[in-house]
ROLO-794386 format. One record per residue (C-alpha): residue in one letter; x, y, z; chain; residue number from 1. Coordinates in pm, whole numbers, plus 50000, padded with zeros to 5 digits. Each point is the difference from the previous one (the first is absolute). Layout:
A, X, Y, Z, A, NUM
...
This chain:
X, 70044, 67536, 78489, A, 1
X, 49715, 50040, 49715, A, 2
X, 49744, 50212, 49996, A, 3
X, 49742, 49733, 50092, A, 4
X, 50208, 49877, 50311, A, 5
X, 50024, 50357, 50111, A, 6
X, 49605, 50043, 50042, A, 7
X, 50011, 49638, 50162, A, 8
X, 50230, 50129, 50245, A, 9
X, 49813, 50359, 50072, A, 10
X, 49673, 49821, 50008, A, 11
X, 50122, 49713, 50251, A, 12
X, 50153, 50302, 50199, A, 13
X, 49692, 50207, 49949, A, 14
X, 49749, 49704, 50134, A, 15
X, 50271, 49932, 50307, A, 16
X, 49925, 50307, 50103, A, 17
X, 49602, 50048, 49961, A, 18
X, 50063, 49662, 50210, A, 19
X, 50191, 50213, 50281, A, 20
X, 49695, 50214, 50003, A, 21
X, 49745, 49744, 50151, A, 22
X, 50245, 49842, 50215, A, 23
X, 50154, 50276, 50187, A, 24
X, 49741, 50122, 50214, A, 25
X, 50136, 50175, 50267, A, 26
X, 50079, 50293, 50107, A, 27
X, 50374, 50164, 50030, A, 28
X, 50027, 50342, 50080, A, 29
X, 49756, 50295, 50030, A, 30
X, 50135, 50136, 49720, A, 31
X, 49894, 49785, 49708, A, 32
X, 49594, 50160, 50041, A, 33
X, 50044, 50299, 50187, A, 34
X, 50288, 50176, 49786, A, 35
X, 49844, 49872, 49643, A, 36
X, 49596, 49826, 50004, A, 37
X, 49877, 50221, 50271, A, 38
X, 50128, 50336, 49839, A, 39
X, 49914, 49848, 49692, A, 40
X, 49608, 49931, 50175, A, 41
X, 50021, 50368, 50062, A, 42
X, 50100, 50106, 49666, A, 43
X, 49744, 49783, 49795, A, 44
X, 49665, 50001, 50206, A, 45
X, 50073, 50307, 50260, A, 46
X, 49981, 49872, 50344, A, 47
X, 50236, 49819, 50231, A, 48
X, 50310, 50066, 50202, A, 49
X, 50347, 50169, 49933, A, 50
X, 50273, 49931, 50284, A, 51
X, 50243, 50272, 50116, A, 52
X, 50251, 49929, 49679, A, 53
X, 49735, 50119, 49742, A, 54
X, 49919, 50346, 50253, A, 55
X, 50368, 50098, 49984, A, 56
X, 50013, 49904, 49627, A, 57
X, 50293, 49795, 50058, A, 58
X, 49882, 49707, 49755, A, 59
X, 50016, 50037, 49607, A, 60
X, 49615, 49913, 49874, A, 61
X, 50131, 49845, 49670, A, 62
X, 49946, 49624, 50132, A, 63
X, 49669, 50064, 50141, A, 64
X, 49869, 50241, 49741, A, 65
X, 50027, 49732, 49724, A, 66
X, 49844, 49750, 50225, A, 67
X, 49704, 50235, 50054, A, 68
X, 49983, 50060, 49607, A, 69
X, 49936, 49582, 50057, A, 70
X, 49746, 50086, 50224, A, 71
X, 49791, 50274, 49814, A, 72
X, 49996, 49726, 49657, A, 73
X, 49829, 49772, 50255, A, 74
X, 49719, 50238, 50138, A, 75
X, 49960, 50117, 49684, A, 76
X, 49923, 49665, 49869, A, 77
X, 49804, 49903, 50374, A, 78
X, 50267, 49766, 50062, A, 79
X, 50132, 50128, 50318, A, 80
X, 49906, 49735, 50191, A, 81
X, 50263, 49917, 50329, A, 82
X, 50160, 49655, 49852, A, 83
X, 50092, 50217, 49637, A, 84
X, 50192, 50300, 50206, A, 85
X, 50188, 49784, 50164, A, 86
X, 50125, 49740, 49793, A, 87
X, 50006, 50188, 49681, A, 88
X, 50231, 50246, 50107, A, 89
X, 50246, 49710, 50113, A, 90
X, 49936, 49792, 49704, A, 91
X, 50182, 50329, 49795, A, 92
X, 50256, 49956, 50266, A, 93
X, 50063, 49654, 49937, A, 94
X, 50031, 50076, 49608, A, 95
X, 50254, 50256, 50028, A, 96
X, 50199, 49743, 50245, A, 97
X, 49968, 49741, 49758, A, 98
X, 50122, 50194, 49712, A, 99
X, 50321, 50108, 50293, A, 100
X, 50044, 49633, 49985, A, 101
X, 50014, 49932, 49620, A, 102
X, 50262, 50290, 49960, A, 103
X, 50174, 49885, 50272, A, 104
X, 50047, 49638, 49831, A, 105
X, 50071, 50240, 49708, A, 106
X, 50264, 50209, 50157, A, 107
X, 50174, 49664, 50157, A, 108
X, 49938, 49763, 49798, A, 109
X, 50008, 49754, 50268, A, 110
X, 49685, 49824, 50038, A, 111
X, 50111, 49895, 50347, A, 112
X, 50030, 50356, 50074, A, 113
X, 49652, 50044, 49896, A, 114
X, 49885, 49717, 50165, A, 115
X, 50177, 50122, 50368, A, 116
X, 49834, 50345, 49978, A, 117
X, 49652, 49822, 49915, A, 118
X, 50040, 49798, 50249, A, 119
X, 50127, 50236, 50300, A, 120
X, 49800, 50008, 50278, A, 121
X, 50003, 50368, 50059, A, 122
X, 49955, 50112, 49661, A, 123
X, 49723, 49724, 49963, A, 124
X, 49820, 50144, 50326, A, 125
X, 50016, 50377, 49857, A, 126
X, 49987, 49977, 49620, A, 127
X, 49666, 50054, 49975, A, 128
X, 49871, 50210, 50317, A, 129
X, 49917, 50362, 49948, A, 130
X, 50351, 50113, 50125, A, 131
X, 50212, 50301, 49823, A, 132
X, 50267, 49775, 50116, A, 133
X, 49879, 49717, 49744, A, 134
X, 49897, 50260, 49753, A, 135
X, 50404, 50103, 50072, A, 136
X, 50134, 49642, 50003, A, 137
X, 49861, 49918, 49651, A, 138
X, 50085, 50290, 49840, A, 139
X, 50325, 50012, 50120, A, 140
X, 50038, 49633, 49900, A, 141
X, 49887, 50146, 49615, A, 142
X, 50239, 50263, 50013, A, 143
X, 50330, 49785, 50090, A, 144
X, 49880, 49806, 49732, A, 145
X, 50054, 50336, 49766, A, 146
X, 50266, 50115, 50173, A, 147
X, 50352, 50016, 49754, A, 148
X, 50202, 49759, 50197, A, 149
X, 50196, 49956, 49636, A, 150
X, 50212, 50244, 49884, A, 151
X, 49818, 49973, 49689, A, 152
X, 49714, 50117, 50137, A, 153
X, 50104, 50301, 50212, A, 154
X, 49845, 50263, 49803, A, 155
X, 49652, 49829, 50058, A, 156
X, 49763, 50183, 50284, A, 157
X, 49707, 49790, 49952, A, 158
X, 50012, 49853, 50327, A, 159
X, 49999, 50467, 50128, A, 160
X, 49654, 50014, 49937, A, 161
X, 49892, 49732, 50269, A, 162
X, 50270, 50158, 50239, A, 163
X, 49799, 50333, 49938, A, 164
X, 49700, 49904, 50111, A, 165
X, 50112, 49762, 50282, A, 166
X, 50193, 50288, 50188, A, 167
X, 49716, 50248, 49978, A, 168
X, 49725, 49748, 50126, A, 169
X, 50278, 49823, 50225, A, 170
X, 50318, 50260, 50059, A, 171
X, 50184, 49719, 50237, A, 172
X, 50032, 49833, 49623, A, 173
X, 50223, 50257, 49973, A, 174
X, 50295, 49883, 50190, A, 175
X, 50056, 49627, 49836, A, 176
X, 49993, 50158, 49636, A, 177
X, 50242, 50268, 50054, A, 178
X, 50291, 49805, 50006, A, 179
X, 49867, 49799, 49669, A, 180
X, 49892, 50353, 49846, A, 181
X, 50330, 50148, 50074, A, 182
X, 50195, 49662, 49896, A, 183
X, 49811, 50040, 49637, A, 184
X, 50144, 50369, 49977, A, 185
X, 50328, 49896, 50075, A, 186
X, 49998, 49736, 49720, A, 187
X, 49870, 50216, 49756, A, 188
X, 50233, 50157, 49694, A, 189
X, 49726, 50259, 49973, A, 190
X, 49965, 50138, 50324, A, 191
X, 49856, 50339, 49944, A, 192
X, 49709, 49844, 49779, A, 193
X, 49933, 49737, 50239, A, 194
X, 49961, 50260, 50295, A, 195
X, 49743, 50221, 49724, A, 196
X, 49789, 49675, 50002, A, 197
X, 50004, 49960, 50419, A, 198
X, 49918, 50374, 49998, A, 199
X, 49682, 49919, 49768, A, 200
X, 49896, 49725, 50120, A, 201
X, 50021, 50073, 50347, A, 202
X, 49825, 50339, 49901, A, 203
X, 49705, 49835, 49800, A, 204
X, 49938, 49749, 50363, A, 205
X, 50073, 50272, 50234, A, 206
X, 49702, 50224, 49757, A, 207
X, 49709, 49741, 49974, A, 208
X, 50085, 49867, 50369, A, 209
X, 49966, 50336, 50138, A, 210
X, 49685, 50033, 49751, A, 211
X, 49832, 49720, 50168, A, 212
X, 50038, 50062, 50350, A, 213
X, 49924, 50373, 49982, A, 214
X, 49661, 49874, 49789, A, 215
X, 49953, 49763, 50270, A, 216
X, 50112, 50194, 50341, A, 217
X, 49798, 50316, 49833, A, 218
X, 50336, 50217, 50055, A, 219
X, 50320, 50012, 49896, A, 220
X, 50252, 49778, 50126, A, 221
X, 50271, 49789, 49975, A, 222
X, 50009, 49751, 50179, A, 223
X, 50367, 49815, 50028, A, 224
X, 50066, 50328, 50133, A, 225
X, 49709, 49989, 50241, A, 226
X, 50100, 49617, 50078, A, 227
X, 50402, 50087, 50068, A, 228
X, 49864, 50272, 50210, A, 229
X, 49812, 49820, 50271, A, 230
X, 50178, 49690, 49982, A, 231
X, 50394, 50137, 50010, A, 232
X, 49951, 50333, 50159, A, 233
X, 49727, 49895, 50233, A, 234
X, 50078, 49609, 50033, A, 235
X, 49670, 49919, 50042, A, 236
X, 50062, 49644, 49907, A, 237
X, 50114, 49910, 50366, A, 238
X, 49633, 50035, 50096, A, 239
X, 49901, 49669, 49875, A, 240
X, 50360, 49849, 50094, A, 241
X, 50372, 49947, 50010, A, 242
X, 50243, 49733, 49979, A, 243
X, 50382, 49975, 50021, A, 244
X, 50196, 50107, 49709, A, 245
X, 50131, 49693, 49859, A, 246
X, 49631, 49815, 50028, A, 247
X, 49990, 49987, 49578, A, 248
X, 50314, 49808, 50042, A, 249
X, 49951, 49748, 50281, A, 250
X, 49590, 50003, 49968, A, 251
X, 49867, 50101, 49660, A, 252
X, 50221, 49836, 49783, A, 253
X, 49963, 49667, 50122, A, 254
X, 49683, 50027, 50016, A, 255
X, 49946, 50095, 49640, A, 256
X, 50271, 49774, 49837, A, 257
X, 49896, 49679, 50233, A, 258
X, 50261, 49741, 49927, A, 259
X, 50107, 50203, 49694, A, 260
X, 50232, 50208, 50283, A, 261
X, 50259, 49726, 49998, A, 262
X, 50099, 50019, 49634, A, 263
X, 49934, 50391, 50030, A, 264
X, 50283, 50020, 50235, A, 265
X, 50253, 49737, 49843, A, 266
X, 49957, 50274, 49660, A, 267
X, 50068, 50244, 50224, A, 268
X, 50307, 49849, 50128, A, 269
X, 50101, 49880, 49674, A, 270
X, 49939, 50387, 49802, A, 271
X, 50219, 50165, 50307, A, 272
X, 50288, 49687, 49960, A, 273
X, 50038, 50156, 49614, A, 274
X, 49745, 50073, 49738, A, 275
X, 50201, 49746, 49762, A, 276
X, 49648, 49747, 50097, A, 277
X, 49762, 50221, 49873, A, 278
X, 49895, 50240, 49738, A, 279
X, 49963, 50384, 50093, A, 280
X, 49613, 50009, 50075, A, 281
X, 50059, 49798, 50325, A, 282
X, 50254, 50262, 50134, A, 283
X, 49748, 50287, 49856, A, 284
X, 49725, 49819, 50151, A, 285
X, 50151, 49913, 50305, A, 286
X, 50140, 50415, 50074, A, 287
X, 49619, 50085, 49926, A, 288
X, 49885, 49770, 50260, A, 289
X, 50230, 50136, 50266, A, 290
X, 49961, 50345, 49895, A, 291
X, 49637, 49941, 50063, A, 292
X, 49975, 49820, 50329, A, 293
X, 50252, 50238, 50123, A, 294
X, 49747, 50293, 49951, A, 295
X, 49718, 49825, 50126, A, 296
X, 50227, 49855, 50272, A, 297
X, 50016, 50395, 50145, A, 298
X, 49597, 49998, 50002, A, 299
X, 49882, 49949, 50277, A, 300
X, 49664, 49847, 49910, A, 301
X, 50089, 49650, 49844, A, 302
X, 49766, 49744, 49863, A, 303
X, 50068, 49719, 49738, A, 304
X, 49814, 50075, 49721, A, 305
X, 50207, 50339, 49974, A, 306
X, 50277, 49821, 49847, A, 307
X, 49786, 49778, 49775, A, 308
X, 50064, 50168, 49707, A, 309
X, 50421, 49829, 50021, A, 310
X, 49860, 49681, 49961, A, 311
X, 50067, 49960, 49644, A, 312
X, 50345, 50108, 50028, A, 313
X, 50059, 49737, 50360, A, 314
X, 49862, 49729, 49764, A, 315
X, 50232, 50101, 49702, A, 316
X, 50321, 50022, 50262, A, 317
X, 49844, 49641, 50157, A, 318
X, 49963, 49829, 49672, A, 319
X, 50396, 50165, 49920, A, 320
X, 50134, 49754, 50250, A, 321
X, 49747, 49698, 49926, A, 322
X, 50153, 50018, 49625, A, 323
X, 50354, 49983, 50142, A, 324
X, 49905, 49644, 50156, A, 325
X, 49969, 49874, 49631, A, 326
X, 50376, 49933, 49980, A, 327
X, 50001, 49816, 50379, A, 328
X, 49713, 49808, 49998, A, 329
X, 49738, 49810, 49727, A, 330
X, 49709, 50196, 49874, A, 331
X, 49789, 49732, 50188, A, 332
X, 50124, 50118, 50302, A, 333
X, 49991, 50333, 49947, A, 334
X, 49605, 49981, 49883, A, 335
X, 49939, 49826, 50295, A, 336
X, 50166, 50263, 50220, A, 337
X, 49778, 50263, 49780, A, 338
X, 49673, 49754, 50077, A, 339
X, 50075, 50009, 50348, A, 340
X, 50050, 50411, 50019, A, 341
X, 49724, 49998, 49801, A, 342
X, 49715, 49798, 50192, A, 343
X, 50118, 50115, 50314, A, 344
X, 49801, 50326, 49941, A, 345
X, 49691, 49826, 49963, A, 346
X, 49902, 49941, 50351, A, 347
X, 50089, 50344, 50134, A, 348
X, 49822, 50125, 49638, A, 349
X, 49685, 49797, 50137, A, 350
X, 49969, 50088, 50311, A, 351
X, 50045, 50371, 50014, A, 352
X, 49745, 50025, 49651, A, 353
X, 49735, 49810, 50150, A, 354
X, 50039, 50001, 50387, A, 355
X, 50134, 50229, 50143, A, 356
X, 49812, 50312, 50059, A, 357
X, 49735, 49864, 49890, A, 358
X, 49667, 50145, 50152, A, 359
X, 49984, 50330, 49930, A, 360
X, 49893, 49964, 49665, A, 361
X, 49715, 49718, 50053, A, 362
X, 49854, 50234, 50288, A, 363
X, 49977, 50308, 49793, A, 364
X, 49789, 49757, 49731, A, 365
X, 49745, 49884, 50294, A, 366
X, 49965, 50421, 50100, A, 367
X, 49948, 50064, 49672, A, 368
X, 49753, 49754, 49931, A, 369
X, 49828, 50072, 50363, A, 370
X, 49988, 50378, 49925, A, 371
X, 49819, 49961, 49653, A, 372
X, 49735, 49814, 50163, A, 373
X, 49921, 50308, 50165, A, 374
X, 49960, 50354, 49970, A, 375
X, 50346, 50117, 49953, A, 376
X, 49927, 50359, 50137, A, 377
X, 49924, 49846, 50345, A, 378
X, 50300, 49770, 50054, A, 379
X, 50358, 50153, 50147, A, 380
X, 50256, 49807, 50050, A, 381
X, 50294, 50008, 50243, A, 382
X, 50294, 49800, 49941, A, 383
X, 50264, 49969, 50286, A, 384
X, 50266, 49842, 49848, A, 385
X, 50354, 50173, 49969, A, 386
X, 49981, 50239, 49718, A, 387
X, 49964, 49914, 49667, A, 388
X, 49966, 49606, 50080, A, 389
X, 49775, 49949, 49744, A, 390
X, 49845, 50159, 49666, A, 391
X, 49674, 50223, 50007, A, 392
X, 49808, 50156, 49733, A, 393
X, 50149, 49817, 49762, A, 394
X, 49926, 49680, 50109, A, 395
X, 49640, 50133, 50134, A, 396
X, 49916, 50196, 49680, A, 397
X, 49712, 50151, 50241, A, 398
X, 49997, 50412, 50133, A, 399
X, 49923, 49896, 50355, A, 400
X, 50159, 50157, 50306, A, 401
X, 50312, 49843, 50114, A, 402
X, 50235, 50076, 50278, A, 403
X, 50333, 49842, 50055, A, 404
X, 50310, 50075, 50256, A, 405
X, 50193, 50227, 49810, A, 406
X, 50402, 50012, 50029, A, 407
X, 50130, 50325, 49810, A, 408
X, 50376, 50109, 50092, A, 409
X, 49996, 50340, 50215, A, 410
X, 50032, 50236, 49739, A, 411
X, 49919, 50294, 50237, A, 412
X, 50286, 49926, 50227, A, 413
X, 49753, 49950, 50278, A, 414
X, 50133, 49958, 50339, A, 415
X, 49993, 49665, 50180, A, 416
X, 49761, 49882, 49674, A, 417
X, 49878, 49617, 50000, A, 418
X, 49819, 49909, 49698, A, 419
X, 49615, 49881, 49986, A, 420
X, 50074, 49635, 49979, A, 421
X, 50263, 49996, 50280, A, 422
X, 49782, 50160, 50215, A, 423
X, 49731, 49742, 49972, A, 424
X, 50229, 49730, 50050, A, 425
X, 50147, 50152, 50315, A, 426
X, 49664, 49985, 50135, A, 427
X, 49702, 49931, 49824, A, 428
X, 49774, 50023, 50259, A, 429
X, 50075, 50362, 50054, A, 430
X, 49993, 50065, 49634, A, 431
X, 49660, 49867, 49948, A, 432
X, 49837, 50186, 50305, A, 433
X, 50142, 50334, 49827, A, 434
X, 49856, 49945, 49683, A, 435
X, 49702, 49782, 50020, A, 436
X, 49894, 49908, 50341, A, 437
X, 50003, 50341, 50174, A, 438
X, 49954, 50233, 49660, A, 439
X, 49685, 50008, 49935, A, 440
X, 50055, 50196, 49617, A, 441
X, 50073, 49672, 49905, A, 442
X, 49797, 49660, 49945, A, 443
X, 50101, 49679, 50066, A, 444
X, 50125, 49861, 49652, A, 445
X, 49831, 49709, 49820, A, 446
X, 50261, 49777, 49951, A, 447
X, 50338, 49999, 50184, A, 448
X, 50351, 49808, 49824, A, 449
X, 50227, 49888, 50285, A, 450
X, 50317, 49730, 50038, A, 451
X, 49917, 49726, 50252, A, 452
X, 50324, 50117, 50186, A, 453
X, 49798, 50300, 50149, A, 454
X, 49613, 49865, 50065, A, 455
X, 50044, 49898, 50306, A, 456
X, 50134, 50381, 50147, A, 457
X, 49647, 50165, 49820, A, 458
X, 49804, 49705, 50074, A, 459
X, 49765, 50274, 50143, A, 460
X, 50009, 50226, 49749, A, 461
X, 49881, 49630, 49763, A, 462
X, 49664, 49951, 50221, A, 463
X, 49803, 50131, 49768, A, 464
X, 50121, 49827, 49718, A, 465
X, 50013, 49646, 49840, A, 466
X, 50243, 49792, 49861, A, 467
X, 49913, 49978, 49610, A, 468
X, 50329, 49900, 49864, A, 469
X, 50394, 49872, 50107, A, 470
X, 50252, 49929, 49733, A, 471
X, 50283, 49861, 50082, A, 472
X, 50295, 50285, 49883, A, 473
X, 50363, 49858, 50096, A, 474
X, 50176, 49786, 50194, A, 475
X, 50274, 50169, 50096, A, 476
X, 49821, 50330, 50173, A, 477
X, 50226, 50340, 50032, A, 478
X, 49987, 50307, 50259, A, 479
X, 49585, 50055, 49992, A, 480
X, 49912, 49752, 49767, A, 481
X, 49814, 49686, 50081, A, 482
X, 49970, 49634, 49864, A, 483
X, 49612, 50069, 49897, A, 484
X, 49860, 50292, 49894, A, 485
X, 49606, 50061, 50128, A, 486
X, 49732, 50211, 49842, A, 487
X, 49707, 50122, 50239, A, 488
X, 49666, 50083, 49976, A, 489
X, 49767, 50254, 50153, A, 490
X, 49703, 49816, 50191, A, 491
């Protein structure tokens, strides 16, 4: 491919994914503004709200300190205005997932490859949110692309500097590249010069990593030491949930291949029958993807977009098999069975971007614009959602009070402890009367967030207030979520 096709392609890939930016608007998980825009919020203008992660200094500051450097460029030029910090920060995201893209077409040379991670519903939904784990994906997907699958190639460690970085600010990256990293030794003629450069490079990350967070944190730290130490030794990650070990296998992967599982399996079969079908990066690709869902497999804490990062290599095995059908059926029929993989992500991709879990976002724009109307010292807000539901200073880019159920893991080893947020939902009633109703320190709050799930149980609690807004949030409600989410106002 020319030079002039090449910047086709990356600008087509880079304009797909600015497009992913206004249509997926939605929100995931907690963790795409509370571990990077709202520590970022607190970096740049000084005031918002760090969760129990940032306190024990578990979480490496290197995403969120260069999105605050975003942030300070703004103020400085009085462009900090709410729609600029936060779509700018995921417009950077979707540039650095385009450009995984082109080097993924680049790496495969498959434009049907290409074309099936583009398309992927999962990857589509994430690409661009403010998630480490997208940050993780993409440069992961830029560093297979480097990797010395070729013999040829072996002595290159391009692709080290990425895996650096990633396993500082993410250590879980850790465990899929250590089979690649210690795969590239093994082919190497020059293995005592190869480990120098690991030792370096690993050295230079581990230095300005360390650099940033102890600049950021105000104290020395490390923190993948910090991070193995609550989450292995303590196993703190059961707090917010467990599931049985082989969920990646029967839950996660399907759901993150779609119908792309089928011809995932049949390579499978077909690299275990005898590698004679395939080249060697299938059967390298296909130990690091066992290797790695093995590991996570012992975790108790599970979610999907933990194994996100494998997609490229799932597609690659996928696509391994899909080749294979060249010499059994006609390429018509085979790009029609691509087509059909293909387009069936679309629906899912639609839905989940622009439906579901929906509200949050849209009620935090009518607060906002409520509370600037008014003298921001005066208002308080209470929002009794479970924790973390929605963003907050980011999205309000106002320093006015704000109180939310909190959920933080018990650290202290408290006996018989039940979190904030459990404890309201247990009984809400009783949890209002001890902290507004019958304490008088306190003052009713201006405006109060709540699902529709829970009005009616604080109805009392609401006779002061009016109705000023209801967005509709998701259809399918979970635990103490509702289909509506309601925003109050003092009368």
């Amino acid at each position: 491919m020319g030079l002039p096709k090449r910047f086709g392609l990356l600008l087509f890939l880079v304009l797909w994914r600015l497009f992913n930016v206004f249509l997926v608007r939605t929100v995931h998980v907690p963790d795409e503004y509370w571990q990077s825009l709202e520590v970022a919020h607190r970096l740049a203008f000084g005031y918002g709200y760090l969760t129990w992660e940032w306190i024990t200094m578990i979480r490496s500051y290197m995403y969120p300190f260069l999105i605050s450097i975003l942030y300070r460029a703004l103020a400085v030029l009085s462009l900090d205005s709410v729609p600029l910090l936060t779509t700018l920060p995921r417009i950077f995201q979707a540039i650095l997932a385009a450009y995984a893209d082109y080097t993924f077409y680049n790496w495969t040379k498959n434009q049907w490859m290409m074309i099936a991670l583009c398309m992927n519903w999962f990857w589509y939904y994430c690409a661009t949110r403010t998630l480490i784990n997208s940050v993780e994906t993409a440069c992961t997907i830029i560093a297979l692309s480097m990797f010395p699958w070729k013999e040829s190639r072996v002595q290159s460690v391009r692709f080290l500097w990425i895996v650096g970085f990633l396993c500082m600010a993410r250590p879980t990256a850790a465990i899929m590249w250590l089979p690649l990293c210690l795969y590239h030794i093994k082919m190497s003629s020059e293995k005592k010069k190869l480990l120098g450069q690991y030792v370096l490079i690993g050295s230079v990350c581990f230095t300005i990593s360390v650099l940033i967070d102890s600049y950021c944190y105000g104290t020395y730290v490390i923190t993948p030491w910090k991070f193995f130490q609550i989450n292995v030794f303590e196993n703190v990650g059961i707090t917010y949930g467990t599931k049985h070990a082989l969920w990646y296998i029967y839950a996660a992967l399907p759901v993150l291949l779609g119908v792309y599982i089928f011809p995932f399996l049949l390579s499978c079969f077909l690299i275990f029958k005898g590698p004679r079908f395939f080249f060697r990066e299938e059967s390298i690709m296909l130990v690091v993807i066992g290797w790695t869902l093995s590991i996570y497999s012992l975790l108790p804490h599970k979610e999907f977009r933990f194994i996100l990062p494998l997609l490229p290599l799932l597609i690659h095995i996928s696509f391994a098999c899909l080749n294979l059908l060249n010499f059994i059926i006609s390429s018509t029929m085979r790009r029609s069975l691509i087509a059909i993989f293909i387009c069936s992500n679309v629906l899912p991709g639609v839905f989940f971007s622009t439906s579901h879990q929906g509200g949050t976002l849209p009620i935090m724009e009518i607060l906002r614009d409520d509370i600037t109307r008014t003298n921001t010292s005066l208002t308080n807000t209470l929002i009794l959602t479970p924790c973390h539901s929605m963003p907050l200073y980011s999205h309000l880019h106002v320093n006015t009070s704000i109180r939310f159920l909190t959920c933080e893991p018990n650290l202290n080893n408290t006996e018989d402890y039940v979190d904030e947020a459990d404890q309201f939902f247990a009984n809400a009633t009783v949890w209002l009367n001890n902290n507004y109703i019958n304490n008088e320190k306190v003052t009713l709050p201006t405006y109060v967030i709540v699902f529709d799930n829970i009005v009616s149980e604080i109805s009392k609690f609401l006779r002061s207030y009016e109705l000023i807004a209801e967005v509709h949030h998701t259809y399918f409600p979970e635990w103490n979520y509702g289909e509506n989410i309601l925003l109050y106002k003092h009368v």
